[in-house]
N, C-alpha and C positions, 0 to 999 in steps of 0.2 A: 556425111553427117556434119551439122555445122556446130562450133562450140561455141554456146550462147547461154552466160548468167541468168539465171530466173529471175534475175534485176530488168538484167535488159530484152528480154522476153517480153515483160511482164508492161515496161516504158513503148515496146512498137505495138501492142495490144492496146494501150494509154493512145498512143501515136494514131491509129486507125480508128479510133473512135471519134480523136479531135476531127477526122476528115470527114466525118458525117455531116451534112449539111444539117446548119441548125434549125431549121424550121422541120426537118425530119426526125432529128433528135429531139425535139420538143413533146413530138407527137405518141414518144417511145412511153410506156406505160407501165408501172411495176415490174421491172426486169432489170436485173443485177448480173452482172459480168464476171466471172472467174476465171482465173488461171487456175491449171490443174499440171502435174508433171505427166500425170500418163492416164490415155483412155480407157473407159473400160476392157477389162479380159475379154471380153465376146466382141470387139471391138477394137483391137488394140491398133491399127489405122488410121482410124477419126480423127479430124483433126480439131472440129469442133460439135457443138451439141446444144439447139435450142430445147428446153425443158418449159414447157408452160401453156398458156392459152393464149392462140394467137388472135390479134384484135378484131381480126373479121370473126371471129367465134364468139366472143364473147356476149353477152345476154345484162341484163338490168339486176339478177340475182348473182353473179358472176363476182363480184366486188366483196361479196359478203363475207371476211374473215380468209379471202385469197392470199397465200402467201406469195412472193415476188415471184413471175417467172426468172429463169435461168437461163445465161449462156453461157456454156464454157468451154474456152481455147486449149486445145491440149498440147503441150511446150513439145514432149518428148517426140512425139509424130512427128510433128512439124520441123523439127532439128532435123530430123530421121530421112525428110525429102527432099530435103534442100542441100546447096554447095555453097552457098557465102550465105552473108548475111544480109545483103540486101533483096535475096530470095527470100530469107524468110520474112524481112517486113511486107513484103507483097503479097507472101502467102497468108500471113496473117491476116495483112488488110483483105482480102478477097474473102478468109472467113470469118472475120468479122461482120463483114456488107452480108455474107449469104446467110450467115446465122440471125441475123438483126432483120433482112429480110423475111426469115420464117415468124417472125415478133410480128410482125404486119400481115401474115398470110399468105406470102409466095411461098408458091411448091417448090421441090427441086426439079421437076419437070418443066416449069416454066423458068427458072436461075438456068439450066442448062443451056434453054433455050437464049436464053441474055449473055451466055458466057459467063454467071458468076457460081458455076458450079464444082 
């Protein structure tokens, strides 16, 4: 397990979002990023978690009084699978890109198939 500040957790979450291409991040839509220290109980592995409507879903009444979808990076997992720290920036960026991809409608059966699962 690697020992890593929730400061600096929180800057390679910061870190992997900057590498999102900007014209794909442009395209991102009501969705808010969170660090979290640990996943849920019935899940205590996860290392992240998109919470919302992804954009191929969404409809013309969908807008109406929607609060922001969610993603959120869970710190303590991800400490929990890694040996340095430049593991975990990797891991993070990889759930970052996979959780941001489900914001856009890729499944995790198609992310597998990409390698970014």
């Amino acid at each position: 397990m690697v020992d890593m500040s929730r400061e600096d957790f929180e800057e390679a979450v910061s870190d992997a979002l900057d590498q999102v291409p900007e014209d794909l991040a442009a395209q991102m839509d009501n969705v808010v990023i969170f660090v979290e220290d640990d996943a849920p109980p019935d899940a205590p592995d996860l290392l992240g978690v998109y919470d919302g409507v992804p954009l191929t879903e969404r409809d013309l009444g969908w807008a109406a009084g929607s609060l922001p979808d969610r993603i959120t990076i869970f710190r303590n997992p991800t400490l929990a699978i890694c040996e340095s720290r430049e593991e975990v920036v990797e891991e993070v960026r990889i759930t970052v890109i996979h959780e941001i991809a489900h914001h856009f409608g890729i499944d995790d059966e198609r992310l597998h198939e990409l390698g970014w699962a």
